[in-house]
C-alpha positions, 0 to 999 in steps of 0.5 A: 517476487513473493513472500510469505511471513507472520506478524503477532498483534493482540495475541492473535497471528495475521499471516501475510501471505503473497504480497505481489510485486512487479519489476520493470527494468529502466529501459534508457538511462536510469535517474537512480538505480533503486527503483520506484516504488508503485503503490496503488489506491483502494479498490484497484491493484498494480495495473493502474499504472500500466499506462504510465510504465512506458514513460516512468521505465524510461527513467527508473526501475520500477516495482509496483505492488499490489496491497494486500487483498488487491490483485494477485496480493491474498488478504490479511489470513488469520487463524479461524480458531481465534477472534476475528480481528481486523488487520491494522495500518500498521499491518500493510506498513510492515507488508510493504516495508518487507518488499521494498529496499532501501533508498528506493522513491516512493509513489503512491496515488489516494491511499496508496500515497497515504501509506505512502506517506506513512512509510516515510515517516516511520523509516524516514532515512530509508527512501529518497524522496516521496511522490503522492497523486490524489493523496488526502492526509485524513480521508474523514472530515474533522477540526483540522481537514474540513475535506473529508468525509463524513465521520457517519459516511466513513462508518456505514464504509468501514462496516460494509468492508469488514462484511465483505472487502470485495464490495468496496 
């Protein structure tokens, strides 16, 4: 499936334009009907789950997608005559949100279980349960995580992706 909708922030229109997904039907006897929610890390796309599929159909439906700026997923479009701005969390929370149905289980791996994580704790009586893999709750190192990364190392990362995402 493919879709294509509008969102307004800071008086600017983001269009969110073919955030792709894949169904896999359940092959032997389903655990639940709604299916799994695949979301992938950064800097991969829906294909990294493709070793996983055949054990995971055997028990769910699965839907997997590719975030936004990922495999067949197009970035986070905006209108050239205007500022550019950079596209929040919040904007690949309410993508995804828009694909998935209710009651499904959500796993996700690095930040795709961030977001995730995220999904949840907005809508919370919306999914069954949560699965993360690698997943950090904060990925820059503070008072609270002493395991993320450096506030400097995350900036010089930050400014080379709005440079150009396909470098990271």
């Amino acid at each position: 499936a493919i879709f294509a909708h509008e969102k307004l922030e800071n008086n600017f229109m983001l269009t969110i334009n073919k955030l792709a997904t894949y169904s896999y039907p359940c092959t032997e006897k389903p655990i639940q009907l709604e299916p799994l929610v695949l979301i992938h890390g950064w800097g991969s796309d829906s294909d990294t789950w493709n070793l996983l599929l055949i054990e995971l159909r055997k028990n769910f439906n699965i839907l997997a997608i590719d975030l936004p700026g990922f495999g067949k997923s197009d970035f986070f479009k905006q209108d050239i005559s205007k500022p550019k701005i950079f596209p929040s969390v919040d904007n690949y929370i309410d993508a995804i949100l828009d694909v998935i149905p209710d009651n499904s289980c959500l796993m996700g791996w690095s930040l795709g279980g961030a977001l995730a994580t995220s999904l949840l704790g907005r809508q919370p009586s919306r999914f069954s349960s949560l699965i993360t893999i690698a997943t950090n709750p904060c990925f820059i190192k503070n008072i609270d995580w002493n395991f993320g990364m450096p506030n400097k190392t995350f900036n010089k990362f930050y400014s080379l992706f709005k440079q150009d995402p396909s470098v990271c």
